[in-house]
mmCIF entry with sequence, helices, sheets and N, C-alpha, C, O atoms, coordinates in Angstrom:
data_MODEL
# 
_entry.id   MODEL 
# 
_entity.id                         1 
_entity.type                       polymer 
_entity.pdbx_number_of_molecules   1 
# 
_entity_poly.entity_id                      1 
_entity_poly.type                           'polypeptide(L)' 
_entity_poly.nstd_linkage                   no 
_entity_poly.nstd_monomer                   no 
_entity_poly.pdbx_seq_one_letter_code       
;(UNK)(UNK)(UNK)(UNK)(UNK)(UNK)(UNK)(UNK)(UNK)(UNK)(UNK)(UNK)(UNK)(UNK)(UNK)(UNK)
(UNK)(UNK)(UNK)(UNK)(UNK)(UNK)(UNK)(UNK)(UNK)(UNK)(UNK)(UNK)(UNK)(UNK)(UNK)(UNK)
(UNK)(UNK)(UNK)(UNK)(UNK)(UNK)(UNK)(UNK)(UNK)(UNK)(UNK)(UNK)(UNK)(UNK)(UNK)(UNK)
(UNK)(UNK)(UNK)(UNK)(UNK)
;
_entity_poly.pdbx_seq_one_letter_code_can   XXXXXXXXXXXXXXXXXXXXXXXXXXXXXXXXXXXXXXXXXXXXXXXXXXXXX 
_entity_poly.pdbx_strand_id                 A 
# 
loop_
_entity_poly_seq.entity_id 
_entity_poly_seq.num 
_entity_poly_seq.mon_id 
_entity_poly_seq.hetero 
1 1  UNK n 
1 2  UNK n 
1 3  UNK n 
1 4  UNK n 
1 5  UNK n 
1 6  UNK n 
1 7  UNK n 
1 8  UNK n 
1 9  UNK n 
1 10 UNK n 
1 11 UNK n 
1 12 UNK n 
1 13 UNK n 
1 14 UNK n 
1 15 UNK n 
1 16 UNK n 
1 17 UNK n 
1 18 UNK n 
1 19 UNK n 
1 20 UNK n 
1 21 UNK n 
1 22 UNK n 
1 23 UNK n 
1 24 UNK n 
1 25 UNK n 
1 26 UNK n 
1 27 UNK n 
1 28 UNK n 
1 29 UNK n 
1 30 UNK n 
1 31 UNK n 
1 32 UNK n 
1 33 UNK n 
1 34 UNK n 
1 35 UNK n 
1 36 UNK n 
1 37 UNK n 
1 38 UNK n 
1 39 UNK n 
1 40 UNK n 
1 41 UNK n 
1 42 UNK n 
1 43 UNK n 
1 44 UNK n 
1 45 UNK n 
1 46 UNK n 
1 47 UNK n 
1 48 UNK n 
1 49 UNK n 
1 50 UNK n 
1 51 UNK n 
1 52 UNK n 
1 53 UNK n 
# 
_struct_asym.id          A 
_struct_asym.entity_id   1 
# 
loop_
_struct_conf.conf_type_id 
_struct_conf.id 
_struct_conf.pdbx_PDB_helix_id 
_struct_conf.beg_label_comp_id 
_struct_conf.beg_label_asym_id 
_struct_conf.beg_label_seq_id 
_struct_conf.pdbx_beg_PDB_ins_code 
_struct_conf.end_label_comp_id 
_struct_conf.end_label_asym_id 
_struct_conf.end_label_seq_id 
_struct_conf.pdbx_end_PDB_ins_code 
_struct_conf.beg_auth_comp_id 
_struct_conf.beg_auth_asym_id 
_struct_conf.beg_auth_seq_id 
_struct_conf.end_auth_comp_id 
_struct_conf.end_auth_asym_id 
_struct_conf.end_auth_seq_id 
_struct_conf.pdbx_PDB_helix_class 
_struct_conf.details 
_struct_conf.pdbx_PDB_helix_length 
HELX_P HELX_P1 AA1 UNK A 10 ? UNK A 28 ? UNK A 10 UNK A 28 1 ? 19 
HELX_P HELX_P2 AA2 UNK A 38 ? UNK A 51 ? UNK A 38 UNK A 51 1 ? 14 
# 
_struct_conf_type.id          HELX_P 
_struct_conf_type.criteria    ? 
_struct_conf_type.reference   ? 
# 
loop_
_atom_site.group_PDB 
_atom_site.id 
_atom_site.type_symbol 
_atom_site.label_atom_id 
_atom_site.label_alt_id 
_atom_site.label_comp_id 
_atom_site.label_asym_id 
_atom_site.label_entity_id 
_atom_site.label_seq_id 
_atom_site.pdbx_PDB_ins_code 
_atom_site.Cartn_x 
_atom_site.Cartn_y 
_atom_site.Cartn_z 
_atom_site.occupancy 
_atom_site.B_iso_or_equiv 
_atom_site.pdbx_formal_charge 
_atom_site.auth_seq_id 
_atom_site.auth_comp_id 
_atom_site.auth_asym_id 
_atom_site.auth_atom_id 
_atom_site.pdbx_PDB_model_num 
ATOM 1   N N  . UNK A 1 1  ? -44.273 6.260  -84.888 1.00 0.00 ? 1  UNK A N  1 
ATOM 2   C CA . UNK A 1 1  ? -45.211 7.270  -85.344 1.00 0.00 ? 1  UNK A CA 1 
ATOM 3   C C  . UNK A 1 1  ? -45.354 8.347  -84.268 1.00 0.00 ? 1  UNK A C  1 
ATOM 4   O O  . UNK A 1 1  ? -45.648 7.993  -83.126 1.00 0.00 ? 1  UNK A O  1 
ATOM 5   N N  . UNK A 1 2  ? -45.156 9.706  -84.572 1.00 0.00 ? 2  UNK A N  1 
ATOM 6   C CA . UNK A 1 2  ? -45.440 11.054 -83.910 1.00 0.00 ? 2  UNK A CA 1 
ATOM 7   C C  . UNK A 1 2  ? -47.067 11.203 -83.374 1.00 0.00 ? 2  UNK A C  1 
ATOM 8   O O  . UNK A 1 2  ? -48.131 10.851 -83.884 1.00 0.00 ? 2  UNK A O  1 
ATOM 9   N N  . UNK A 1 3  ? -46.728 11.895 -82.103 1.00 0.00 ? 3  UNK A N  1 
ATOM 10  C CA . UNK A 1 3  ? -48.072 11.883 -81.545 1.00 0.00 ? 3  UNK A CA 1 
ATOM 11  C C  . UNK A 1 3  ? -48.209 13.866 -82.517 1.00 0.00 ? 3  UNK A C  1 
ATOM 12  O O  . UNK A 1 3  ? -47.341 14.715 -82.722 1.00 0.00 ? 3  UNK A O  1 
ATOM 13  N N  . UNK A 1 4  ? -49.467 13.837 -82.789 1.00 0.00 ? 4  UNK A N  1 
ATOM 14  C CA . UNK A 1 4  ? -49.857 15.315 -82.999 1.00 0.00 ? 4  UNK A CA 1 
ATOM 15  C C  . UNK A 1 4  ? -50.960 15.995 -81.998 1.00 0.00 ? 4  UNK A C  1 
ATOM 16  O O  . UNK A 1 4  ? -51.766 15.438 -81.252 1.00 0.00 ? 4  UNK A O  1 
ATOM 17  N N  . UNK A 1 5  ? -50.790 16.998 -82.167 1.00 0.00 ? 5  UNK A N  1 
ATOM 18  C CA . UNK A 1 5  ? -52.271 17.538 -81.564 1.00 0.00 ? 5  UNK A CA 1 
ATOM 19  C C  . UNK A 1 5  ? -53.259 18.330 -82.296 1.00 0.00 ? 5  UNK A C  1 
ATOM 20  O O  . UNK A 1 5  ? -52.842 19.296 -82.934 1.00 0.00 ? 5  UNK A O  1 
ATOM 21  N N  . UNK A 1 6  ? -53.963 18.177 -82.296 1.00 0.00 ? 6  UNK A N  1 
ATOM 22  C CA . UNK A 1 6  ? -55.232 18.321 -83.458 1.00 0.00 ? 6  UNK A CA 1 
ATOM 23  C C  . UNK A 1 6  ? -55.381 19.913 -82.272 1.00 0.00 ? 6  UNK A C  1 
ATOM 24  O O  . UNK A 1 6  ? -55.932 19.590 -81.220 1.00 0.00 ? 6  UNK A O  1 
ATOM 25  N N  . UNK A 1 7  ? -55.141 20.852 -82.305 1.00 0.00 ? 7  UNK A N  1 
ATOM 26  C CA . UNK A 1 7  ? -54.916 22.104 -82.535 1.00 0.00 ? 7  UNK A CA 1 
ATOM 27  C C  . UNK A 1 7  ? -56.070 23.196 -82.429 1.00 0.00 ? 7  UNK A C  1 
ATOM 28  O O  . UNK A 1 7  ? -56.182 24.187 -81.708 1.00 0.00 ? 7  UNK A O  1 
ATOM 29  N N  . UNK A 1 8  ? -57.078 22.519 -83.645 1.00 0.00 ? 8  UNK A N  1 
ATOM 30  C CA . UNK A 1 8  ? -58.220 23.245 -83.720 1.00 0.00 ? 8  UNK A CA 1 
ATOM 31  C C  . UNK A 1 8  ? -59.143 22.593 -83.181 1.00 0.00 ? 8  UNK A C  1 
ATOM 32  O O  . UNK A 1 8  ? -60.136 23.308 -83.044 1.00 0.00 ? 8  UNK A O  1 
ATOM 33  N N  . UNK A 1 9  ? -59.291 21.534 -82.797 1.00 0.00 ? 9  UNK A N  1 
ATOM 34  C CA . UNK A 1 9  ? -59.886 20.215 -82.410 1.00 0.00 ? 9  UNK A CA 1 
ATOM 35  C C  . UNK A 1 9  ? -60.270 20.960 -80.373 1.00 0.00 ? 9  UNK A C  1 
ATOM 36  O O  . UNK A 1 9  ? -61.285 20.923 -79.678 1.00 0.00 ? 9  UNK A O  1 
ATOM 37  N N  . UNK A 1 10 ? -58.900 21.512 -80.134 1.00 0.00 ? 10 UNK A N  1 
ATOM 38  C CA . UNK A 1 10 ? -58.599 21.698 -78.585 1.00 0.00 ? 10 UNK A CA 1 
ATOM 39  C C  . UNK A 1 10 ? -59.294 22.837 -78.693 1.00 0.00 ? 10 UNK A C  1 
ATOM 40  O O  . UNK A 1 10 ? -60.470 22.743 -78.342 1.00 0.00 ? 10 UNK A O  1 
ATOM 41  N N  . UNK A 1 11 ? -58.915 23.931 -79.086 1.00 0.00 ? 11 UNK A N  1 
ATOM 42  C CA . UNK A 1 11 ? -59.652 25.265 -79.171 1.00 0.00 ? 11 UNK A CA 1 
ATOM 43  C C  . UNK A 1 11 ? -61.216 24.767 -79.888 1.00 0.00 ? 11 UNK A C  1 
ATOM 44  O O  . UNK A 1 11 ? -61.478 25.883 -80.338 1.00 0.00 ? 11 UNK A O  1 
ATOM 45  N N  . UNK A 1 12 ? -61.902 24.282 -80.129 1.00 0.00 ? 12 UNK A N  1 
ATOM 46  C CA . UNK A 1 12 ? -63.076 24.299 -80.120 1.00 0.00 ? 12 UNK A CA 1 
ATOM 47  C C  . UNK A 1 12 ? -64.207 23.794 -78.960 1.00 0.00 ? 12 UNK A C  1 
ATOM 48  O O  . UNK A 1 12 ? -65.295 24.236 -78.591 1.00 0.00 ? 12 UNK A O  1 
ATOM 49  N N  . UNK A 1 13 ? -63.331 22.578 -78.567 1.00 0.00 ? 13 UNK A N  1 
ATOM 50  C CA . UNK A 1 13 ? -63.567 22.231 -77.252 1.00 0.00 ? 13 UNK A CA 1 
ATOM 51  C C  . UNK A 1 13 ? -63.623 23.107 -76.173 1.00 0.00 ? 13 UNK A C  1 
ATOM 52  O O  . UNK A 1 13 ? -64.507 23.106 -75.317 1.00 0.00 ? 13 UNK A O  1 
ATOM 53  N N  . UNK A 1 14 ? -62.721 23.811 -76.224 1.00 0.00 ? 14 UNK A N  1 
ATOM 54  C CA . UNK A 1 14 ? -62.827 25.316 -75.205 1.00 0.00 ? 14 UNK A CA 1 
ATOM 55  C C  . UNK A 1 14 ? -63.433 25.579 -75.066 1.00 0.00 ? 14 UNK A C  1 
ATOM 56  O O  . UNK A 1 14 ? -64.102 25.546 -74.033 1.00 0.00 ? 14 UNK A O  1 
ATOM 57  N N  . UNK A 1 15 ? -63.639 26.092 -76.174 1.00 0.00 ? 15 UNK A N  1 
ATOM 58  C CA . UNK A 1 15 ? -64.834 27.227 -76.919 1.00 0.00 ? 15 UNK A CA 1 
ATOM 59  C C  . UNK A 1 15 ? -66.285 26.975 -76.296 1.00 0.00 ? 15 UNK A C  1 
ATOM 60  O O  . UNK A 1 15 ? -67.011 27.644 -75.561 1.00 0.00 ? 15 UNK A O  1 
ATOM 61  N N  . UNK A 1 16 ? -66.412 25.540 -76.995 1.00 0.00 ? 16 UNK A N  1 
ATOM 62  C CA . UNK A 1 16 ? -67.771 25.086 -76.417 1.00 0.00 ? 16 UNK A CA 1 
ATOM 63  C C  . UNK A 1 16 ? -68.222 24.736 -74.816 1.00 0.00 ? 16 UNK A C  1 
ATOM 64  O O  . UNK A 1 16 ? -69.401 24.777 -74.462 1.00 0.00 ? 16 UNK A O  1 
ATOM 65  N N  . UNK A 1 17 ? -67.383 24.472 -74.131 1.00 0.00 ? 17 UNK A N  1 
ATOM 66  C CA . UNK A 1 17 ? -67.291 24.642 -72.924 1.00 0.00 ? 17 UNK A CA 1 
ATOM 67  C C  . UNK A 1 17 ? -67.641 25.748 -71.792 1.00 0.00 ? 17 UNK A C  1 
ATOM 68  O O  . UNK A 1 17 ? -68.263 25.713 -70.730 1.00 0.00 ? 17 UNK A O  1 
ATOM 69  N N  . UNK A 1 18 ? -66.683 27.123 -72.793 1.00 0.00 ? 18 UNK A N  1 
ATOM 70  C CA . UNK A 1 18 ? -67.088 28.183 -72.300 1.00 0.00 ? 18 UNK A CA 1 
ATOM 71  C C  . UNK A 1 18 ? -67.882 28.828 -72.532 1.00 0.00 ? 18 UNK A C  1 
ATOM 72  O O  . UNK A 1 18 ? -68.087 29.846 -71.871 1.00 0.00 ? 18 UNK A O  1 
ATOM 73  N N  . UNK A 1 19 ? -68.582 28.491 -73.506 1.00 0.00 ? 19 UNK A N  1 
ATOM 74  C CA . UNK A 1 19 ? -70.019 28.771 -74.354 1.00 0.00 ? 19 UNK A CA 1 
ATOM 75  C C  . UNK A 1 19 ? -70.950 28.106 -72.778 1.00 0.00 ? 19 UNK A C  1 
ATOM 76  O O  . UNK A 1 19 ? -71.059 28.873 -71.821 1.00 0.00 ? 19 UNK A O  1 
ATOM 77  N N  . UNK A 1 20 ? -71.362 27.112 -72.719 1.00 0.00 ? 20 UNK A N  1 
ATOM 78  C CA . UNK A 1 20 ? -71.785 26.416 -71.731 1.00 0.00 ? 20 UNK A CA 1 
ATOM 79  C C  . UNK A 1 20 ? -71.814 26.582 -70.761 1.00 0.00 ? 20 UNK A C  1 
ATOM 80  O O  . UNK A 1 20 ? -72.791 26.233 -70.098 1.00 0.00 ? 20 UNK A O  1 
ATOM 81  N N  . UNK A 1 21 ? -70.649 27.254 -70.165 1.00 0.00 ? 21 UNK A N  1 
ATOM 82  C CA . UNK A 1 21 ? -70.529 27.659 -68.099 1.00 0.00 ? 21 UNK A CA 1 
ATOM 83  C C  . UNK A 1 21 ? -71.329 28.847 -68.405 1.00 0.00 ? 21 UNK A C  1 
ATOM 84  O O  . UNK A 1 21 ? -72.440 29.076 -67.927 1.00 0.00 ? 21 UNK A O  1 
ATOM 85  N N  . UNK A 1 22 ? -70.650 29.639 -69.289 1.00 0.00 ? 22 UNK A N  1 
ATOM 86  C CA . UNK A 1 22 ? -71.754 31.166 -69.469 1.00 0.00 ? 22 UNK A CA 1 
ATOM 87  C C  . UNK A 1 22 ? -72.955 31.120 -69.138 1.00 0.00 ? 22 UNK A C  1 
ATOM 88  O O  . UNK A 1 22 ? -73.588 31.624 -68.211 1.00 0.00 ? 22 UNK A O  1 
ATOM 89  N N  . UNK A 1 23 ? -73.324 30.203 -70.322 1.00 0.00 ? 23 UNK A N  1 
ATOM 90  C CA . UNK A 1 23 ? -74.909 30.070 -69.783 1.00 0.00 ? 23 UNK A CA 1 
ATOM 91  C C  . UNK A 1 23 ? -75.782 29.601 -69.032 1.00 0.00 ? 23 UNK A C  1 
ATOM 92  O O  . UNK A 1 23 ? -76.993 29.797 -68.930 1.00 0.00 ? 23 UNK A O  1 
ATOM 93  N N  . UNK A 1 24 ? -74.694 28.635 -68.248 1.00 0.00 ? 24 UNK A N  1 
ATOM 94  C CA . UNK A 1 24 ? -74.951 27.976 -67.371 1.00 0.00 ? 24 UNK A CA 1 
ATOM 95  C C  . UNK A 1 24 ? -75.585 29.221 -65.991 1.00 0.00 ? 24 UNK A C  1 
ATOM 96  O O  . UNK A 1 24 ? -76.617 29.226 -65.319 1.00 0.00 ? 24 UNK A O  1 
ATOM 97  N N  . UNK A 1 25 ? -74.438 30.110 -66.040 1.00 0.00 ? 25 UNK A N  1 
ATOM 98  C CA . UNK A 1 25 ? -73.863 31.282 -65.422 1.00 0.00 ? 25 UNK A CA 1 
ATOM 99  C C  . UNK A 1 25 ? -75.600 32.014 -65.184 1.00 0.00 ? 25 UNK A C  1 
ATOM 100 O O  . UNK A 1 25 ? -76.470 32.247 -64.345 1.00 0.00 ? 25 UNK A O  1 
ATOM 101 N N  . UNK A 1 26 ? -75.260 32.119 -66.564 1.00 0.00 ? 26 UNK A N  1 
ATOM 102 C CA . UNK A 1 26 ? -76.943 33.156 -67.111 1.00 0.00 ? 26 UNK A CA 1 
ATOM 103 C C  . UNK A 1 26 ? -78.196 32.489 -66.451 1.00 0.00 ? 26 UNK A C  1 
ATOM 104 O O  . UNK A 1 26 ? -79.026 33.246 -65.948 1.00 0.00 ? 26 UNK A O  1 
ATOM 105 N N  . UNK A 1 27 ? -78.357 31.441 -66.420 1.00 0.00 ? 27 UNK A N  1 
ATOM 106 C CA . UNK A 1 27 ? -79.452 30.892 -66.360 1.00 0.00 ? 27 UNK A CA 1 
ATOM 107 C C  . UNK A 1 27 ? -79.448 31.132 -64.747 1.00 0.00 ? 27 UNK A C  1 
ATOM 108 O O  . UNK A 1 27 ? -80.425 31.691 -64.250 1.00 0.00 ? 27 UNK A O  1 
ATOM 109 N N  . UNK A 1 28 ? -78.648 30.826 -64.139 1.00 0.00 ? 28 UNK A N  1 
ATOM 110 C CA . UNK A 1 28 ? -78.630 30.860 -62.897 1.00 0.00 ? 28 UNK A CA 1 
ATOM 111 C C  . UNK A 1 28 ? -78.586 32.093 -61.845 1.00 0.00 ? 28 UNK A C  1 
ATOM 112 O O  . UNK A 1 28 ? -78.747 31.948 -60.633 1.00 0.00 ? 28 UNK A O  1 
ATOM 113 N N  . UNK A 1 29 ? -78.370 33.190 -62.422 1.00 0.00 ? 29 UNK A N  1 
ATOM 114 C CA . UNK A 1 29 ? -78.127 34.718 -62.243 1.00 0.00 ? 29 UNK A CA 1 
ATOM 115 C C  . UNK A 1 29 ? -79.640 34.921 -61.801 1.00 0.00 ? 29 UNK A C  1 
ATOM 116 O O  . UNK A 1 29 ? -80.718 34.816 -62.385 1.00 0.00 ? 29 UNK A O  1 
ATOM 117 N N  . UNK A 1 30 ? -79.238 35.264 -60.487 1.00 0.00 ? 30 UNK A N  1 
ATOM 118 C CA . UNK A 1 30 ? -80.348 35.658 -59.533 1.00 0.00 ? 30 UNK A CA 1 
ATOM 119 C C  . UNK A 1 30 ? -80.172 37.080 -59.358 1.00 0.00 ? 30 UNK A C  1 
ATOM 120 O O  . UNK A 1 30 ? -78.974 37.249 -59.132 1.00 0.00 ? 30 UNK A O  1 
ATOM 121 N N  . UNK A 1 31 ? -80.927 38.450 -59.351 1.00 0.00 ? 31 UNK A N  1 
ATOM 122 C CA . UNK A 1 31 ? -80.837 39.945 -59.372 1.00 0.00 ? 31 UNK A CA 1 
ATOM 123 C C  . UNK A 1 31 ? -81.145 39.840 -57.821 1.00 0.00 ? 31 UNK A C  1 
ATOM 124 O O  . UNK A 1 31 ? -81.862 39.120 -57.126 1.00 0.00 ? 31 UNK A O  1 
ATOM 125 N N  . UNK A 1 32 ? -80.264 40.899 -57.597 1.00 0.00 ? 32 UNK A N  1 
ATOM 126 C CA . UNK A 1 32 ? -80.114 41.320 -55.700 1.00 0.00 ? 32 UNK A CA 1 
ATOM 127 C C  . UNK A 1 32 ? -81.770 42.096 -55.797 1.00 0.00 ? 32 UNK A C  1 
ATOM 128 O O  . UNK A 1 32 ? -82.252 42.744 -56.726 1.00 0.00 ? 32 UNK A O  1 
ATOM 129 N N  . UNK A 1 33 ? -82.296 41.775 -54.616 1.00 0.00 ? 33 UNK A N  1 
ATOM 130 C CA . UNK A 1 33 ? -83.805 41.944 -54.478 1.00 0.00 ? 33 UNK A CA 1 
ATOM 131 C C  . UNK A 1 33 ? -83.446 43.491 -53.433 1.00 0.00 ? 33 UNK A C  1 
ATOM 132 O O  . UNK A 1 33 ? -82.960 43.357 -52.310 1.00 0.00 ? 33 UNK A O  1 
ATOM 133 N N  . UNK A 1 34 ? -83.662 44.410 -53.817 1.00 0.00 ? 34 UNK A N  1 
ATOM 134 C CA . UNK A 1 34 ? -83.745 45.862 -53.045 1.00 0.00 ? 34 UNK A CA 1 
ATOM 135 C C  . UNK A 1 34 ? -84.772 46.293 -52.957 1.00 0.00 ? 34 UNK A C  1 
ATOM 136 O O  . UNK A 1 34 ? -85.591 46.332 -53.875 1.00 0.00 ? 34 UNK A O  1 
ATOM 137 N N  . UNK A 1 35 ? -84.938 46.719 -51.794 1.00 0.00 ? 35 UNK A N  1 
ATOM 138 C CA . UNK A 1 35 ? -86.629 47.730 -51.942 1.00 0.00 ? 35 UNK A CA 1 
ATOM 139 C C  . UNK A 1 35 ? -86.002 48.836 -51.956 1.00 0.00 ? 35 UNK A C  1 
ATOM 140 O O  . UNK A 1 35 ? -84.984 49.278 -51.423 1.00 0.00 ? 35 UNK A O  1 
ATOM 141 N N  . UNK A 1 36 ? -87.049 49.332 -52.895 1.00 0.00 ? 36 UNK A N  1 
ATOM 142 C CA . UNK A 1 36 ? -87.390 50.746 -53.782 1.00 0.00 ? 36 UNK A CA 1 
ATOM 143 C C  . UNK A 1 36 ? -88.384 51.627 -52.634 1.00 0.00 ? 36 UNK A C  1 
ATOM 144 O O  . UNK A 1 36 ? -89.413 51.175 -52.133 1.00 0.00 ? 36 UNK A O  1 
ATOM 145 N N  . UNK A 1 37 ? -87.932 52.675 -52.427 1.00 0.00 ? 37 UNK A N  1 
ATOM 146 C CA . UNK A 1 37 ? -88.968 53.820 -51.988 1.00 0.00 ? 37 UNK A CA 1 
ATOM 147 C C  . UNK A 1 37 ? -89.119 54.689 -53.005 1.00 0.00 ? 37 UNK A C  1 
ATOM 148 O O  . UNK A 1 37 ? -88.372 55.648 -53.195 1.00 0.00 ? 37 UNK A O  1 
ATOM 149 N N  . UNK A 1 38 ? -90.344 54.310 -53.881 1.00 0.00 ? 38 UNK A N  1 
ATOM 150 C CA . UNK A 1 38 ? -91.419 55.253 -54.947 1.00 0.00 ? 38 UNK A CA 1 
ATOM 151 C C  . UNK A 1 38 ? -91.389 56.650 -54.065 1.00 0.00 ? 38 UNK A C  1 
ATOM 152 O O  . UNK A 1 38 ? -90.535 57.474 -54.394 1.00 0.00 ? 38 UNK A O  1 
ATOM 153 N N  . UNK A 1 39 ? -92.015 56.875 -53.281 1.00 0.00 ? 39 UNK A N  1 
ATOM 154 C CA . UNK A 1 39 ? -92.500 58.332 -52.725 1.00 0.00 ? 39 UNK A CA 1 
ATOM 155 C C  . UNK A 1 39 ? -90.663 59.252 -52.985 1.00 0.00 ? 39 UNK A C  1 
ATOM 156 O O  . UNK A 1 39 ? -90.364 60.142 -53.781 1.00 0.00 ? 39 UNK A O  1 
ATOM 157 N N  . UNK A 1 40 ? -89.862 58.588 -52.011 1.00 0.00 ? 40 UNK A N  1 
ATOM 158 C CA . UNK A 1 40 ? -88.563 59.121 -52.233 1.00 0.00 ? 40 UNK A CA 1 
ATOM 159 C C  . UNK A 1 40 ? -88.056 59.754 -53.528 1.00 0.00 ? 40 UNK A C  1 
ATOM 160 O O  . UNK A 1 40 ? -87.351 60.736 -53.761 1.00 0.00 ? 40 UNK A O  1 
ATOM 161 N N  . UNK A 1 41 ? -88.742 58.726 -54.379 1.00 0.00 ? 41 UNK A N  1 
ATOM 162 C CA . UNK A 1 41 ? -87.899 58.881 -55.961 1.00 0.00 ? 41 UNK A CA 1 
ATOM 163 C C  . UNK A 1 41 ? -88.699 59.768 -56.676 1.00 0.00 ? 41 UNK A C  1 
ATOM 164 O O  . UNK A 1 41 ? -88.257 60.266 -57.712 1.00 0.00 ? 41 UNK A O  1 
ATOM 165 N N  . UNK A 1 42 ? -90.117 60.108 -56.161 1.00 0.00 ? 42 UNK A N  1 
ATOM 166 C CA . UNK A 1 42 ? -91.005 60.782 -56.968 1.00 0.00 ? 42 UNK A CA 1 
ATOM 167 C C  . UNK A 1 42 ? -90.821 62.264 -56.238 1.00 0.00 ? 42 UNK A C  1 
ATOM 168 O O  . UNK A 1 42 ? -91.077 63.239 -56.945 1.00 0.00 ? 42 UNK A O  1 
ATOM 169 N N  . UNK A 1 43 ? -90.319 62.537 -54.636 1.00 0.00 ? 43 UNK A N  1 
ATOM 170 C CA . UNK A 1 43 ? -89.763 63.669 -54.526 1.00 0.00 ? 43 UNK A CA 1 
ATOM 171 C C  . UNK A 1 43 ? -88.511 64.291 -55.163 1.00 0.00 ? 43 UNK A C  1 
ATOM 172 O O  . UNK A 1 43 ? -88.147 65.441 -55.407 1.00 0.00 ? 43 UNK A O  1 
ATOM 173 N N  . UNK A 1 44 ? -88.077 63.244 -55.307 1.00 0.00 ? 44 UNK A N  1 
ATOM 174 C CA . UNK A 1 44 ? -86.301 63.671 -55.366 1.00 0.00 ? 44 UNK A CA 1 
ATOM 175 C C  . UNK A 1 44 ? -86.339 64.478 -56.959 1.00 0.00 ? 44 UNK A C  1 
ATOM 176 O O  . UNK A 1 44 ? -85.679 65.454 -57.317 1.00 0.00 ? 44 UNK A O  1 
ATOM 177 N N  . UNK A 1 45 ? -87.342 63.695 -57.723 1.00 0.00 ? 45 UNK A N  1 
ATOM 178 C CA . UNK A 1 45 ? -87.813 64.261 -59.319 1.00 0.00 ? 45 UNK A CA 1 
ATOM 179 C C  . UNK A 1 45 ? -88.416 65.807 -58.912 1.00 0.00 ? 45 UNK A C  1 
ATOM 180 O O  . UNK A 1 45 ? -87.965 66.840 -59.406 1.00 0.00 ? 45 UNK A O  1 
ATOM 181 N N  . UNK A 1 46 ? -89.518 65.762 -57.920 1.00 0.00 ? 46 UNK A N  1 
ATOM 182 C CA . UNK A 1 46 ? -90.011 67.354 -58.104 1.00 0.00 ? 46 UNK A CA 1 
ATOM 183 C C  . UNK A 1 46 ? -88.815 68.186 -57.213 1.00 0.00 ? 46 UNK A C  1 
ATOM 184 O O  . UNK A 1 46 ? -89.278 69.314 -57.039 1.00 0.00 ? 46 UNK A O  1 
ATOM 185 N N  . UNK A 1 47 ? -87.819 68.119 -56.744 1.00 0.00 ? 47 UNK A N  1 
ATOM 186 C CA . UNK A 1 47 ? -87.431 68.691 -56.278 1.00 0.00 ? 47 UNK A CA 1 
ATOM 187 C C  . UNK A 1 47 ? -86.331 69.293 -57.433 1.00 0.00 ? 47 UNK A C  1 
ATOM 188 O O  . UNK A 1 47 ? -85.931 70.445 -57.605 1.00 0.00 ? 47 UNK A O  1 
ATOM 189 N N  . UNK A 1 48 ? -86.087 68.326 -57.981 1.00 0.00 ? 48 UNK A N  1 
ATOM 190 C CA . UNK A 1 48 ? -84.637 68.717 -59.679 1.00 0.00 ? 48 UNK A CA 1 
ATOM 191 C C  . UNK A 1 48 ? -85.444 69.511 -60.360 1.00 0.00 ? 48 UNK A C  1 
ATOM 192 O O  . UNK A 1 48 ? -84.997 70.532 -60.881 1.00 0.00 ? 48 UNK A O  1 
ATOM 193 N N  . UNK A 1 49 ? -86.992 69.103 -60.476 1.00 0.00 ? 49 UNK A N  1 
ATOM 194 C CA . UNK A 1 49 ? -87.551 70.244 -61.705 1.00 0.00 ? 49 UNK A CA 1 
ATOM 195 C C  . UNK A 1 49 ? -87.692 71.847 -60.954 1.00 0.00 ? 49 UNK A C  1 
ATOM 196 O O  . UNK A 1 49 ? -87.452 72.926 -61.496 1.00 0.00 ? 49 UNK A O  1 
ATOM 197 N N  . UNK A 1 50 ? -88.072 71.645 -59.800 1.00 0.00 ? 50 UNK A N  1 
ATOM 198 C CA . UNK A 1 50 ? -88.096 72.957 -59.181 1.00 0.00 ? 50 UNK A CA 1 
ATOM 199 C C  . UNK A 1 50 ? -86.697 73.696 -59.058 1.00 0.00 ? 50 UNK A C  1 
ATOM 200 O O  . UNK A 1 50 ? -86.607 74.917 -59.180 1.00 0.00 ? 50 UNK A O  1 
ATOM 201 N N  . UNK A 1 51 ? -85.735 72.962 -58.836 1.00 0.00 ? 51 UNK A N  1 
ATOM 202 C CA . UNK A 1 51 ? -84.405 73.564 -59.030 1.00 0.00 ? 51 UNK A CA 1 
ATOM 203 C C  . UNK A 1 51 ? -84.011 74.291 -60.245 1.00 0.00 ? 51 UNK A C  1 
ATOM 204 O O  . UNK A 1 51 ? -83.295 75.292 -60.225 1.00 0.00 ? 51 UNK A O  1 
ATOM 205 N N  . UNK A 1 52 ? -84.594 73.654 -61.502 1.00 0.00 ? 52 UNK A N  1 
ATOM 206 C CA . UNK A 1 52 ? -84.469 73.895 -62.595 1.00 0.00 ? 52 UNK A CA 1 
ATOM 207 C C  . UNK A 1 52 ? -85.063 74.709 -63.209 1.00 0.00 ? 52 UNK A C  1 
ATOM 208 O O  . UNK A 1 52 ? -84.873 74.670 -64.424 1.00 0.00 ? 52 UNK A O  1 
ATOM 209 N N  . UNK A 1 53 ? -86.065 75.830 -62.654 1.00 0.00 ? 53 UNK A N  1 
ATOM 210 C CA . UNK A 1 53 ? -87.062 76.794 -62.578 1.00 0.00 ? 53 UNK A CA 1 
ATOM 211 C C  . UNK A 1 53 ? -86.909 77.796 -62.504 1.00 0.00 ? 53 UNK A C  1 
ATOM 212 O O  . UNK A 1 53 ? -87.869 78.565 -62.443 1.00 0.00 ? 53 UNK A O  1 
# 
């Protein structure tokens, strides 16, 4: 008797696997912590509108 390979059987397994690290991925996704200078960003705005004047 022939061995087969169940085909769709393998590709779903994948599938679900890589479904899984993803989110594994996601869950674990930490955002790079930067400080923000507000005053900077609130000049840099009046300075474009005054340009724009």
């Amino acid at each position: 008797m022939s061995v087969t390979r169940l085909k769709r059987k393998g590709r779903k397994d994948k599938a679900k696997s890589a479904r899984r690290r993803t989110s594994l991925k996601v869950q674990n996704f930490k955002p790079v912590a930067k400080s923000v200078d507000i005053e900077k960003i609130k000049e840099e705005f009046k300075a474009k509108a005054a340009a724009k004047k």
